[in-house]
N, C-alpha and C positions, 0 to 999 in steps of 0.2 A: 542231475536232478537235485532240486533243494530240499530241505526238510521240511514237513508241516510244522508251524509253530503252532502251542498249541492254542486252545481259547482260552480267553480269559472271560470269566464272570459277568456279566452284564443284566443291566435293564432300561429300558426305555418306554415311555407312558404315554399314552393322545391321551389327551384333554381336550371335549368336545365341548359343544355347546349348540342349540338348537338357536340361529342367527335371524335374522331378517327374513334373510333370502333362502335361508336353506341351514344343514349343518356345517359348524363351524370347525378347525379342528387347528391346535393349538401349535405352532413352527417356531423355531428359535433359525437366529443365524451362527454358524460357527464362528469363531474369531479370524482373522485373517493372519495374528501371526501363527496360526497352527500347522504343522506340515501336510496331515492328511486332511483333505476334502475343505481345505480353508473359505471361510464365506460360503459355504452349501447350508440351503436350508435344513433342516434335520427337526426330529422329535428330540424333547431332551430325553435326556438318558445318558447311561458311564457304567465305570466298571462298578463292582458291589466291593464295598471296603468291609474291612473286619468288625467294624461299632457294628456295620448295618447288621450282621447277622445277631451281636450283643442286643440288639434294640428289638429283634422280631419276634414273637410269640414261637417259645419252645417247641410248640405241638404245630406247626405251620411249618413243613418241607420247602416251600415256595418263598418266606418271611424275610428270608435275606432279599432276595431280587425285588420283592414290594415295598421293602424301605428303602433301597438302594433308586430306584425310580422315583419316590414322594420327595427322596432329600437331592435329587439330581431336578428337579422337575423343580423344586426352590432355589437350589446353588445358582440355575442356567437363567428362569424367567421369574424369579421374587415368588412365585407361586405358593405359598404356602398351604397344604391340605392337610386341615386340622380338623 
């Protein structure tokens, strides 16, 4: 039997939008040279790096993972929410 490895940190964000047709909700492609789930549509999202908890409001438990999503949400689709 293997070992669980453990989690790592993560956040991932929809970005909607009320469309033409209906609601809209925002997909990236992965890269295709990546080895897990290459070319899969996905939300953006990643792990949470150490700035991201530097940058999040002290009093906010969650602050890591909501900036780690805003600045993964720009890295992946130019997105900027400002």
């Amino acid at each position: 039997m293997s070992t669980p490895v453990p989690a790592r940190p993560a956040a991932t964000i929809l970005l909607l939008r009320d469309g033409a047709q209906g609601l809209e909700v925002l997909m990236v492609a992965r890269a295709r040279e990546v080895d897990f789930a290459s070319g899969a549509l996905v939300f953006p999202g990643g792990r949470v790096e150490p700035t991201d908890a530097a940058l999040a409001p002290a009093e906010d438990p969650l602050g890591a993972f909501r900036v780690a999503a805003i600045r993964e949400a720009w890295e992946e689709s130019g997105i900027l929410l400002a």
